[in-house]
Every structure is written in C-alpha cells, then in structure tokens.
C-alpha positions as CSV (number, residue, x, y, z in Angstrom):
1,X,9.5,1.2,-14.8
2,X,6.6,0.6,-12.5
3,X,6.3,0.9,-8.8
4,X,3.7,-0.2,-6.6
5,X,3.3,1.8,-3.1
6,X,0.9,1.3,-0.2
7,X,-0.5,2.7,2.4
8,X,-2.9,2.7,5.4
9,X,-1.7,-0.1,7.9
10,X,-1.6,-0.4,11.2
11,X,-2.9,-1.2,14.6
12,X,-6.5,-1.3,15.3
13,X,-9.2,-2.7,17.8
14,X,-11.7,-5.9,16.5
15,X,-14.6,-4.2,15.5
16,X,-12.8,-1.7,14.0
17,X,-12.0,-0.3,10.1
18,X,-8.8,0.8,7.9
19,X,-8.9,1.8,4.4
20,X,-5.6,0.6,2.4
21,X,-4.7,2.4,-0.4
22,X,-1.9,1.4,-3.3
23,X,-0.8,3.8,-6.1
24,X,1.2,2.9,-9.0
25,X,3.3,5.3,-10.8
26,X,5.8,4.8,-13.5
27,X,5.6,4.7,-17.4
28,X,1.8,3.4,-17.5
29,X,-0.1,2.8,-20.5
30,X,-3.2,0.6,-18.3
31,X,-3.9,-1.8,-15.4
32,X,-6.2,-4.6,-16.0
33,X,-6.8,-6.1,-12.6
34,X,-6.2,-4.7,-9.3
35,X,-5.7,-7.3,-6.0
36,X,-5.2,-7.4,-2.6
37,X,-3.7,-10.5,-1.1
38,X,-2.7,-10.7,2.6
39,X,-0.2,-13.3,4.3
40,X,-0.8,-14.2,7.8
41,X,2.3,-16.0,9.5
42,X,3.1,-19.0,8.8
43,X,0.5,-19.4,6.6
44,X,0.2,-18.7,2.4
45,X,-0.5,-15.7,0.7
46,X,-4.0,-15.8,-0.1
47,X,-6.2,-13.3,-2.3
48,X,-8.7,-11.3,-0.4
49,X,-10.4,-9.4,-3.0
50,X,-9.7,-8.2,-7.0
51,X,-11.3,-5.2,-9.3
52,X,-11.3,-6.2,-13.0
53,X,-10.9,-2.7,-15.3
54,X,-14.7,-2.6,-15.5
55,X,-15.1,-2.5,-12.2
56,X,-16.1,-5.9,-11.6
57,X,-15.2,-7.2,-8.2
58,X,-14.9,-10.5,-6.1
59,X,-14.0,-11.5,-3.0
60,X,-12.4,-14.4,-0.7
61,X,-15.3,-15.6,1.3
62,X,-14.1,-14.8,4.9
63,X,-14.2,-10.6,4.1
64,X,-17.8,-10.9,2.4
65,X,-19.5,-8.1,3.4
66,X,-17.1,-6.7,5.4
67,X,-14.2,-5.4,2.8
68,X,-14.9,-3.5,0.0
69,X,-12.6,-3.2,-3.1
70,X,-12.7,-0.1,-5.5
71,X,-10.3,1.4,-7.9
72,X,-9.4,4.8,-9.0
73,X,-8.4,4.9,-12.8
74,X,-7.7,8.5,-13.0
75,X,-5.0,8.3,-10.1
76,X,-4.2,4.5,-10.6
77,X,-4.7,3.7,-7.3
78,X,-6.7,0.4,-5.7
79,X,-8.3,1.0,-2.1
80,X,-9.6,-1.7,0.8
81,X,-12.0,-0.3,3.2
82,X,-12.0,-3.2,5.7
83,X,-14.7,-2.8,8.4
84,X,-15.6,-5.1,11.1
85,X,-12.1,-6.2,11.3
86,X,-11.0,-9.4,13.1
87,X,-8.4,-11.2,14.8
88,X,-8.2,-12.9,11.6
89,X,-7.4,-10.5,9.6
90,X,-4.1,-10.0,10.9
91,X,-1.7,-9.8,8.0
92,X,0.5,-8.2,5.7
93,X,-1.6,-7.0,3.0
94,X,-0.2,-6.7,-0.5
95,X,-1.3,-5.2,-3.6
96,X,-1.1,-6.8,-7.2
97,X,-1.7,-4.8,-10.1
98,X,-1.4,-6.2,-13.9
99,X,0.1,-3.6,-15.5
100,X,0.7,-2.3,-19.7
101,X,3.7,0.0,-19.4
102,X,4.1,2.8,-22.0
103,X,7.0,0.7,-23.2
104,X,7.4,-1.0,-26.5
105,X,6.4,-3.5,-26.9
106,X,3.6,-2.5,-24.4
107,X,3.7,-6.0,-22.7
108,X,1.6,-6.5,-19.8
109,X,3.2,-8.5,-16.1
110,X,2.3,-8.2,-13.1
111,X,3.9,-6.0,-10.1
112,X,3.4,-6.1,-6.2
113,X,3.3,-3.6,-3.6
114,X,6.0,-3.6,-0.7
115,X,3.2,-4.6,2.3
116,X,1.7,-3.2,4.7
117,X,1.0,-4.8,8.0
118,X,-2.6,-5.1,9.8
119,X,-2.6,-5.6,13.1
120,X,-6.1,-6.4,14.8
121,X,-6.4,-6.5,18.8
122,X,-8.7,-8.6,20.2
C-alpha cells in the first residue's frame, strides 16, 4: 500500500554536508510525523530528529544545530540537511513516517524506509 524510499547517502569528508531525502508513495490519505533515525554498528537505532504535521520539529541532542529536519506535504517527502558532519555520524539512516492510507478503515501505522548509508571520513 505504502512505500517509503530514500535517497542522498554516501561518502563525505568531516566538515562536510548531505541532504537525505525520503518520499512515500502509495494509496495516501495523510502522514502525521516524519523521522529520521540512524543505526551506527553495533549500536541501537536511535532517533535523530522528527517533524510533527505542523511543522513542529525536535531533535536528538548530538545534531543540534547541525541537522535540520523539514517536510514537504505536497510531495510527501521528509529531507535531512546534515552539515558539519562527523565521524559520529556514521550510520545507516532511516526514515519513519506515520502514515493514514486511503484505505478503509483509514487506519494509521507506521512504515520505514529501506536505509541509506552515511559514511563520514575523518
């Protein structure tokens, strides 16, 4: 019914920026939030930052001020602009989306995006 896909991974220098984007597509009625959560190996899955429907945002405290979350309603799509990336950051980065479907009974659950790896270089 719903599919998540993602976008905008890869390799890049500390110091450095990448924008992630995730689209959803599918037999959509709304999306309430919109996440990004990022698993480092070996560690767990942890939420870096989430967009309400209002626009109302909030982050994990180690990407203050240096990731940015916005949404796109129109196109159903979440972005991450991560700047001043980090070692740390290293991850696969997922997206998390609570989705209505145009379905009766037009419940609401939650999907995920496939991942995208972030690789930063020190």
């Amino acid at each position: 019914q719903v599919q998540l896909v993602e976008s905008g991974g890869g390799l890049v220098q500390a110091g450095g920026s990448l924008r992630l984007s995730c689209a959803a597509s599918g037999l959509i009625l709304t999306i309430n939030a919109m996440d990004w959560y990022r698993q480092a190996p070996g560690k767990e899955r942890e939420l870096v930052a989430g967009i309400d429907q209002s626009g109302v945002t909030n982050y994990a405290d180690s990407v203050k001020g240096r990731f940015t979350i916005s949404r796109d309603n129109a196109k159903n799509t979440v972005y991450l602009q991560m700047n001043s990336l980090k070692s740390e950051d290293t991850a696969v980065y997922y997206c998390r989306m609570y989705v209505v479907p145009r379905v009766i009974p037009y419940r609401g659950s939650e999907y995920w995006g496939q991942g995208t790896q972030v690789t930063v270089s020190s």
